[in-house]
C-alpha positions in Angstrom: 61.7 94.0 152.8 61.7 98.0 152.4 65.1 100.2 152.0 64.3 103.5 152.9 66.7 106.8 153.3 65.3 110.5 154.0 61.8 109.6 154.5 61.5 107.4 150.9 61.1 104.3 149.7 63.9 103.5 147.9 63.6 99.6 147.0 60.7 96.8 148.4 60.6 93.6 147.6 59.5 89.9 149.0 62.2 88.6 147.1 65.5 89.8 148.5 68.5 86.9 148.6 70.4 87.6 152.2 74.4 87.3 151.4 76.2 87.8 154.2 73.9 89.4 156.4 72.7 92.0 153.5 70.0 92.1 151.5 69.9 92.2 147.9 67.0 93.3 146.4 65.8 92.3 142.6 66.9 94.9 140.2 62.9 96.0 139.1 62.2 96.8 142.9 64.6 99.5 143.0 63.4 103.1 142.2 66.6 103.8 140.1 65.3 107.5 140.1 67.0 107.9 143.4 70.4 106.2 142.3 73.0 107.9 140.7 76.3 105.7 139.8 79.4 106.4 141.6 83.3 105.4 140.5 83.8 103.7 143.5 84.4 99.7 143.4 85.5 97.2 145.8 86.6 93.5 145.5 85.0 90.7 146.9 87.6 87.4 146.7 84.4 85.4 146.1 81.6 87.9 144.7 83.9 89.5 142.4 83.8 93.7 142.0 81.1 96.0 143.2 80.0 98.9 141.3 78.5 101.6 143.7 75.5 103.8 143.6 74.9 107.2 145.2 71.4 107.7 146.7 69.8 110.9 145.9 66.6 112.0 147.8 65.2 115.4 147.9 68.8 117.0 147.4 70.8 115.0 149.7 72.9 112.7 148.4 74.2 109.1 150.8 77.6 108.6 149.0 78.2 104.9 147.4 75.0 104.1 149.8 74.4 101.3 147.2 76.1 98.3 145.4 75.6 95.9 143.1 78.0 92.5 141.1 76.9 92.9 137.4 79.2 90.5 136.7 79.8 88.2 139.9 82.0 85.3 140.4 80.2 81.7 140.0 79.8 81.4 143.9 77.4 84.9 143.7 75.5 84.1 140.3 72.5 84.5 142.2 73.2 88.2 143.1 73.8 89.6 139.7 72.2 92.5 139.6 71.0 93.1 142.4 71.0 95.9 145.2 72.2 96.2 148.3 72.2 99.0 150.7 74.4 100.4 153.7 75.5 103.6 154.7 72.4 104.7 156.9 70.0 103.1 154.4 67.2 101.6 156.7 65.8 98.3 155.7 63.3 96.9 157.2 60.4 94.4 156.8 
């Protein structure tokens, strides 16, 4: 699987895990050069709290276009630390 936003690769991996129709990818596929972290959180009554991630390509930045449970609830332990993508991200295989 391949995230991609403004013409770059942002994340690729074979091994995403697929929660809830998104896919998580494996913290070392994830070009952190194009992350920036964000403030932002939200809470998940079985995941636990997001942290958020602006994307950053070539001067245009996609606004908490990224999340990730660093420390989830039991039920998401297989998550931790890994990246998922929304907001106009394009993933694709």
């Amino acid at each position: 699987m391949e995230a991609r936003w403004n013409n770059k690769t942002i994340a690729k991996s074979d091994k995403t895990i697929i929660v809830e129709g998104n896919h998580y990818f494996p913290p070392e596929s994830v070009h952190k050069e194009f992350l920036t972290e964000s403030s932002h959180t939200t809470k998940c009554p079985w995941k636990g709290t997001a942290s958020y991630y602006n994307v950053v390509v070539e001067g245009k930045t996609n606004i908490n276009a990224a999340w990730c449970y660093t420390q989830p609830f039991a039920a998401a332990a297989q998550i931790k630390g890994y990246i998922a993508f929304w907001n106009g991200v394009e993933i694709s295989d």
